[in-house]
N, C-alpha and C positions, 0 to 999 in steps of 0.2 A: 359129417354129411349135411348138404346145407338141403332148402328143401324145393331147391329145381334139378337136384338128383332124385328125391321123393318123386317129384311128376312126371321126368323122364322115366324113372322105374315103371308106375303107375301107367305111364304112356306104351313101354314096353311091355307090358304085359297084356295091354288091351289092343295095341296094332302096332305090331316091334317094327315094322320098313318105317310108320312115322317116325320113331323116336332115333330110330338108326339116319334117318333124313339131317333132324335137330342137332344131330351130332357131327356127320360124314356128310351134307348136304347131297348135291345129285353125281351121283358117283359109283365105280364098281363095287363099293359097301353096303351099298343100299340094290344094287344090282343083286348081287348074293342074298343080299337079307330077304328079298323077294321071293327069289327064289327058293331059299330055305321056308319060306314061310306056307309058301304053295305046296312043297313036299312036305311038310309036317308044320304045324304050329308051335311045337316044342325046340325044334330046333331053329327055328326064325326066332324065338323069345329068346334061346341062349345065347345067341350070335348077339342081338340085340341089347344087352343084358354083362355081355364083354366088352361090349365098344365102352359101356357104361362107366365100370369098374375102370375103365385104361384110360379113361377122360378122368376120373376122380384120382388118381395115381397123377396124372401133366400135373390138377389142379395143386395138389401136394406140392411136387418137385419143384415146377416152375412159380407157382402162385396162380391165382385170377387171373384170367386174361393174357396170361405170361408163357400162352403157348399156340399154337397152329394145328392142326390136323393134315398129318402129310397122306394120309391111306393108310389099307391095311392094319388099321389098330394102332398105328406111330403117330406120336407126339412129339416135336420137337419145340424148344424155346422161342418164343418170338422175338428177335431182338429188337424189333421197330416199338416194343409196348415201354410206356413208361414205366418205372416203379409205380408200386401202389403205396409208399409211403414218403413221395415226393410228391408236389403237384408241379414243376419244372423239369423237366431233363438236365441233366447237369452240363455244364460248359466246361469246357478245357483251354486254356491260354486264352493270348488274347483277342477280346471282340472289336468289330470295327463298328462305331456305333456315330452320331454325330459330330462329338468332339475329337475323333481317332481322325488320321487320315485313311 
């Protein structure tokens, strides 16, 4: 657990639509959370408090930065993200460069 899951928590517990924002930005996740949070406070924290966990779960599977927020709690892989133990994308065959035609 790194420690801007610490602040997101901490953020969640003190006003879950922001921390639900930092995550789902402007969207029906944060529509819900809203509204969960105006009917009870307890259940806008747990909604808020899931998205949490399913972001630390991408961070896992895919790596840092190695994923997307599709809605609804889904994380899919990013394929446009570099590795994070490359600092090049790799190349395949050959390049046309100034000595190529």
């Amino acid at each position: 657990m790194k420690s801007t899951d610490f602040l997101l928590i901490a953020v969640a517990i003190l006003c879950p639509p922001l921390s639900t924002f930092f995550i789902s930005g402007c969207g029906c996740d944060l529509l819900i959370n809203i509204l969960l949070t105006i009917f009870g406070y307890l259940p806008g924290t747990i909604h808020a408090l899931w998205l949490i966990y399913r972001k630390m779960e991408a961070e896992e599977r895919y790596g840092e930065g190695g994923f997307i927020y599709t809605g609804r709690g889904h994380f899919e892989q990013n394929y446009n993200a570099l590795p994070t133990n490359s600092a090049s994308p790799p190349s395949y065959g050959a390049t046309v460069g100034a000595g190529n035609p």
